[in-house]
N, C-alpha and C positions, 0 to 999 in steps of 0.2 A: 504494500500500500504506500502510496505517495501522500503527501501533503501539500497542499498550497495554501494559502492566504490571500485575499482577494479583500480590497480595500474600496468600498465607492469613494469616489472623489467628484466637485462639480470644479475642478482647474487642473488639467492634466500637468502643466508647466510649474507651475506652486508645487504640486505633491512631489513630483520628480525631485525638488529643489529640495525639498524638507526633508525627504526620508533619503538622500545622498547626505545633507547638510548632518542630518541629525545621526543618522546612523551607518553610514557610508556604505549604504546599498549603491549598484551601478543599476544602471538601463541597460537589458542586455538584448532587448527585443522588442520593436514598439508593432503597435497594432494599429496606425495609421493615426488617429484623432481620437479613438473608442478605448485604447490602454496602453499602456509597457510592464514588460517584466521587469522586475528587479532582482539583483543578483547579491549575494555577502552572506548571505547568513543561512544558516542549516535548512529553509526550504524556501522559495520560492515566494515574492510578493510579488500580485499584481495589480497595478494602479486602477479599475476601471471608470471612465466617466460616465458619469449619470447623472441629469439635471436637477438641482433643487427642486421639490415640488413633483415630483414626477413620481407615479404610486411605485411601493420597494418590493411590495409584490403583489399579482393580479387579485383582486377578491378582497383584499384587505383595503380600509381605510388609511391604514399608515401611510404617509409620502414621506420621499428623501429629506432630509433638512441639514445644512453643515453648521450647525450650531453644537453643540457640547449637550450631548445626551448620553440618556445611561442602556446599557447594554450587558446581559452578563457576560457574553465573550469578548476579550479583548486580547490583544496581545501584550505577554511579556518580555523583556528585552532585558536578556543577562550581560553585564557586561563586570569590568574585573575592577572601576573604579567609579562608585555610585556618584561622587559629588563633580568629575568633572563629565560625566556622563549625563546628569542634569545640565551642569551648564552648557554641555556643547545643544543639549535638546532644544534648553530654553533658546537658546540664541538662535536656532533655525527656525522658529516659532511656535513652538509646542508652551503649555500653559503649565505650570506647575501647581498642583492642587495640593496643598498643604505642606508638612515637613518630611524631611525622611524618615524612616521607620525603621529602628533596628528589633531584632529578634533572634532566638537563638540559633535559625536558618540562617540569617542574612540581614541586607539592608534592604528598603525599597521603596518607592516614591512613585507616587500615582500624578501621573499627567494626562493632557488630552493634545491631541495631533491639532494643528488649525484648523480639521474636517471636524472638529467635536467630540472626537473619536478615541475612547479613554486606553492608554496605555501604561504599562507599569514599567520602569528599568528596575532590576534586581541585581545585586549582588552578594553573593554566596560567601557564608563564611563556613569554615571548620567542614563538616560532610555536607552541608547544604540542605533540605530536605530530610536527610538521613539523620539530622539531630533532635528531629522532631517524629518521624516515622515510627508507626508500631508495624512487628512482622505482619507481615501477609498470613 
């Protein structure tokens, strides 16, 4: 099984910019005006546009909106140095929602993309996960 990640966006040129800037994904593949792929990280992101306003799926009342909403899925983003990993975020225009958070896993800091779009950067201390884990 593969995975991908697939991001709506309503500015194909902004998104490219922020998640290069913020996270140093490339463009490794575009899709004319409609997406690109991004490349860096353990699986595949892709950019797609899709209009403000425009329903997010057929039947459903919900439309698009790039405001900052909540969603239980988001993406996490491990990296090996939480605080300038914030700042490089912040600086490409991601929103910082509160402080960082340590715990006995790690560090970690809830942000949201300029799409609205809530993300978390994490950083692992000691076994990461495994310090908190009971066996299976």
């Amino acid at each position: 099984m593969e995975l991908l990640i697939n991001i709506d966006v309503d500015d194909l040129t902004r998104a490219i910019a922020f998640y290069q800037s913020a996270f140093g994904l490339q463009p490794v593949r575009r899709f004319g005006a409609a997406g690109v792929e991004m490349r860096g990280a353990t699986a595949p992101l892709f950019l797609l546009v899709k209009e403000a306003g425009s329903p997010a799926v057929a039947g459903l009342a919900e439309l698009r909106r790039y405001v900052r909403h909540w969603t239980p899925v988001h993406l996490d983003v491990v990296v090996s140095e939480i605080g300038a990993a914030v700042q490089r975020a912040v600086g490409a225009g991601a929103q910082l929602e509160g402080e960082i958070h340590t715990y006995a896993w790690g560090h970690i800091a809830h942000l949201a993309d300029p799409f609205g779009h809530g993300l978390c950067l994490i950083q692992f201390l000691g076994r990461g996960y495994d310090e908190v884990a009971d066996p299976a």
